[in-house]
C-alpha positions in Angstrom: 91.9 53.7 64.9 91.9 54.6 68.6 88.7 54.7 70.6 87.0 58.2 71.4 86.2 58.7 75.2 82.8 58.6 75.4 81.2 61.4 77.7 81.2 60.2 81.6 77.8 58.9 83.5 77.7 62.5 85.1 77.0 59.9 88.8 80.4 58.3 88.4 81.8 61.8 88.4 81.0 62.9 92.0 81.0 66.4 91.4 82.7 68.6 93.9 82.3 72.0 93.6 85.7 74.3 94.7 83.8 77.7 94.3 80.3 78.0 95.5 79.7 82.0 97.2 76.6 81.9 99.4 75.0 85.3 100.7 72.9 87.5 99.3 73.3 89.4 96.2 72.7 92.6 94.7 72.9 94.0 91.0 70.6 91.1 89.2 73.0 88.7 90.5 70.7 85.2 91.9 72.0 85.0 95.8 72.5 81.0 96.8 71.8 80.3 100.2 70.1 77.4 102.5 67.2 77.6 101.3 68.1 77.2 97.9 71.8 75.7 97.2 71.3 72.2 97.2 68.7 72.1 94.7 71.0 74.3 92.5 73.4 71.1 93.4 70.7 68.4 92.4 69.7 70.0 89.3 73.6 69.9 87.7 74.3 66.8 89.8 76.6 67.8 92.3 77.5 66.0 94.8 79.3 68.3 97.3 80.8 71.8 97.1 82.9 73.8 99.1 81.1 77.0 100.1 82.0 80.7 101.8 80.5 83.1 102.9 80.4 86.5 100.4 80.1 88.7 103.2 83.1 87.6 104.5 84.9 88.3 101.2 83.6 92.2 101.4 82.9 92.9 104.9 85.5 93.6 107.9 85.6 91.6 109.7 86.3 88.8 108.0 86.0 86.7 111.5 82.3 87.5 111.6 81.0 86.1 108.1 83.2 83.1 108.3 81.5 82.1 111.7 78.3 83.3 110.3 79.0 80.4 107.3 79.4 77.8 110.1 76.1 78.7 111.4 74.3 78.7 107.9 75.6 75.2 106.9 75.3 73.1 110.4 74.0 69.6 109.7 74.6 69.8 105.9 76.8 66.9 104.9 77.5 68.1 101.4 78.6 71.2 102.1 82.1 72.1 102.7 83.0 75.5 105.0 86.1 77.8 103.6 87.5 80.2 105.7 88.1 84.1 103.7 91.7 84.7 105.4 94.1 88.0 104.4 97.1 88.4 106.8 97.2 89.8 110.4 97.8 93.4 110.1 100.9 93.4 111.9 103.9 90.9 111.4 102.7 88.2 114.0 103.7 84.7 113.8 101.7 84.1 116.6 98.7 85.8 115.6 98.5 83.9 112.1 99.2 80.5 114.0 96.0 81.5 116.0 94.1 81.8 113.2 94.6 78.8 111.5 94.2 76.8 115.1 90.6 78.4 115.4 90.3 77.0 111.8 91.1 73.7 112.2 89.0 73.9 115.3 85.5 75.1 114.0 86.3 71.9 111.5 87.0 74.4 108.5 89.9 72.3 106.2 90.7 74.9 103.3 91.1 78.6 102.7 90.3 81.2 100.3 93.0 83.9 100.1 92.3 87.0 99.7 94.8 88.2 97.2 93.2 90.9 95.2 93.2 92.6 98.3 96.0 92.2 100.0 98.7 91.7 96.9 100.6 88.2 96.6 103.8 90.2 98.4 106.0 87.1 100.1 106.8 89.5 103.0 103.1 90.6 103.5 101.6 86.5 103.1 104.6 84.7 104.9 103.3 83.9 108.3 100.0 83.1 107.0 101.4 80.7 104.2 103.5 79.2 107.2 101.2 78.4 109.2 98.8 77.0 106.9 101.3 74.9 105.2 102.6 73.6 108.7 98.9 71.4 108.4 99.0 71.3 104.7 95.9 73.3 104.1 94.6 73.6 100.9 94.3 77.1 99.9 92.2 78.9 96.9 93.6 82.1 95.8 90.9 84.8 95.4 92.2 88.0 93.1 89.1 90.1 93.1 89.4 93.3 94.2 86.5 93.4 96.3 87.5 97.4 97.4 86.3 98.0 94.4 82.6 96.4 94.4 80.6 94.8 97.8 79.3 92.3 95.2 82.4 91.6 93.4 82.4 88.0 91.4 85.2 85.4 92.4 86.3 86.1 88.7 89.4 87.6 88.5 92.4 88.0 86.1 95.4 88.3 88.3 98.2 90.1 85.8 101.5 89.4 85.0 103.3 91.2 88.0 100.8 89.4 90.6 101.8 85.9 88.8 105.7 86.5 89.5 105.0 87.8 93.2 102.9 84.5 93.5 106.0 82.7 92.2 107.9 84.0 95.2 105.3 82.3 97.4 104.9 79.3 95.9 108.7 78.7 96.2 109.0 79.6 99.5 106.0 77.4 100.9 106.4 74.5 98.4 104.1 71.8 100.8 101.4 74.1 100.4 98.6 73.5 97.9 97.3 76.6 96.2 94.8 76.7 93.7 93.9 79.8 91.3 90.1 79.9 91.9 87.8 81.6 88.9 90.8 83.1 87.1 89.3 83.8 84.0 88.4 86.4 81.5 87.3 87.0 77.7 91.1 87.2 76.8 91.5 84.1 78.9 94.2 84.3 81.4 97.9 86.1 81.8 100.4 84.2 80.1 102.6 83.6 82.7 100.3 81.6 84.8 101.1 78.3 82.7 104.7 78.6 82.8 104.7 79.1 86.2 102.5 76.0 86.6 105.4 74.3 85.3 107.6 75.6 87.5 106.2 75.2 90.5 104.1 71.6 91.7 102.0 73.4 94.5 99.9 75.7 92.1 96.9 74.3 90.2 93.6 75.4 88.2 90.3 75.2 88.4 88.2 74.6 85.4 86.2 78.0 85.3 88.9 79.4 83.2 86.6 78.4 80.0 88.8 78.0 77.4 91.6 75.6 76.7 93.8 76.4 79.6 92.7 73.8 81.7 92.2 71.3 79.2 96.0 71.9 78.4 97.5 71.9 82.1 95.6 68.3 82.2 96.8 67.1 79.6 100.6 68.1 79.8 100.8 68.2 83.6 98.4 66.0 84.9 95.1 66.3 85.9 95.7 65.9 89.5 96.7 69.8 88.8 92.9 71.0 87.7 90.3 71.4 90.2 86.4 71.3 89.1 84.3 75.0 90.0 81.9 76.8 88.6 82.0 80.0 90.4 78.3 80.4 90.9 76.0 82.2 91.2 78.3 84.1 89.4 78.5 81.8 86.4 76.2 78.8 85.4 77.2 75.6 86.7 75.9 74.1 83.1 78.5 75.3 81.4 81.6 73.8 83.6 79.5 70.4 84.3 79.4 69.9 80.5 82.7 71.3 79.7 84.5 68.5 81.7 82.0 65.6 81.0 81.9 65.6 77.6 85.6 66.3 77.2 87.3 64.0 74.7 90.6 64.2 75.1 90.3 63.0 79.2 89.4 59.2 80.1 87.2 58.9 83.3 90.2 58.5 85.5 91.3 61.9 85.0 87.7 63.0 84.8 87.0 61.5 88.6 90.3 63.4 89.6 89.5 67.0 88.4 85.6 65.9 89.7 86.3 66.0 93.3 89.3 63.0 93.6 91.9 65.9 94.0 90.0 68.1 96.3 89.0 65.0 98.2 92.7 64.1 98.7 93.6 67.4 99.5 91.5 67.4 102.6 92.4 64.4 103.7 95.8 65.3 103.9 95.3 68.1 106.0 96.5 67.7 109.6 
């Protein structure tokens, strides 16, 4: 008979959070900010997140929410600053070098892309993808359409004809890490996202996606591939922190990885 995994010491996990919006809310949904995020941490035990700022996910300029995050999180260890980036307007190799340097600069080591917005087109992300992959910048790909709502969750459900434009990208920047961020939906997710997976090394998952999807990419491509989120204060942090530490069919190595090993690693690669 083999051994069941036994569910992880939730403290040997390390939690590290990949989607964390902080601003204020509207519509009934609870807003996380300074004063409040890292006893929503300590209550579900995790240890670090990586945060951005919702206003710069809705409001133009995106420049002025992202420094605004800088401002909100100064001196707090735990948390992580991401950078809400969509492409310069015009095609500028220079301009979306700049961006990046003033990135790296402020200390900001990952990205959230904005691709609900503006569409995963290879000629419309190209100098942005390049110059992020140059320093091997981790990047989370956003697809809410935030046009559509000034409070729209991260949750998203990118369809088929967004996951083969992403393919286009993926193959042409293959040294950068990209990682679909609260894809999810009652349906689960678009069938092709999987295959793709398959086909291309630089994409990964984060757990949000609530059913088995994750579970499966784990287990048949490894789980350096799955990324642990909860996507709050959209969604309760509960339900992913239990989902992965009392899952069976991963031992504690792969546990640790998707818990903040990978993320971890990807930052430290960044140059």
């Amino acid at each position: 008979m083999h051994a069941v995994p036994q569910a992880a010491d939730i403290k040997e996990l390390s939690l590290f959070d990949t989607c964390v919006t902080l601003g204020h809310m509207t519509a009934g949904t609870p807003s996380l900010t300074m004063e409040n995020v890292l006893g929503v941490m300590d209550k579900h035990d995790i240890a670090e997140a990586l945060v951005h700022n919702n206003e710069a996910r809705v409001v133009y300029p995106r420049a002025r929410g992202n420094r605004r995050l800088l401002e909100w999180i100064a001196g707090a260890k735990r948390l992580h600053p991401v950078w809400v980036l969509e492409p310069p307007a015009s095609p500028d190799v220079h301009a979306a070098q700049a961006m990046v340097e003033e990135m790296l600069a402020a200390g900001v080591r990952v990205a959230r892309l904005m691709m609900g917005v503006a569409p995963p087109l290879l000629w419309l992300w190209d100098d942005l993808c390049s110059a992020l992959e140059e320093h091997r910048i981790p990047c989370l790909l956003d697809f809410a359409d935030t046009r559509v709502h000034t409070q729209a969750s991260t949750q998203s459900v990118p369809g088929d004809l967004a996951v083969h434009q992403l393919r286009e990208i993926c193959l042409a920047h293959r040294q950068l890490p990209m990682i679909l961020s609260h894809v999810s939906g009652g349906l689960g997710i678009s069938y092709p996202v999987v295959p793709l997976m398959r086909r291309v090394p630089n994409l990964h998952l984060d757990i949000t996606s609530v059913v088995d999807y994750w579970r499966k990419v784990a287990r048949e491509l490894g789980p350096q591939r799955v990324f642990f989120a909860t996507g709050m204060p959209f969604y309760d942090p509960a339900t992913f922190v239990s989902n992965v530490q009392y899952e069976r069919s991963l031992d504690l190595a792969a546990k640790q990885a998707i818990c903040g090993g990978n993320m971890r690693r990807l930052m430290e690669d960044v140059r």
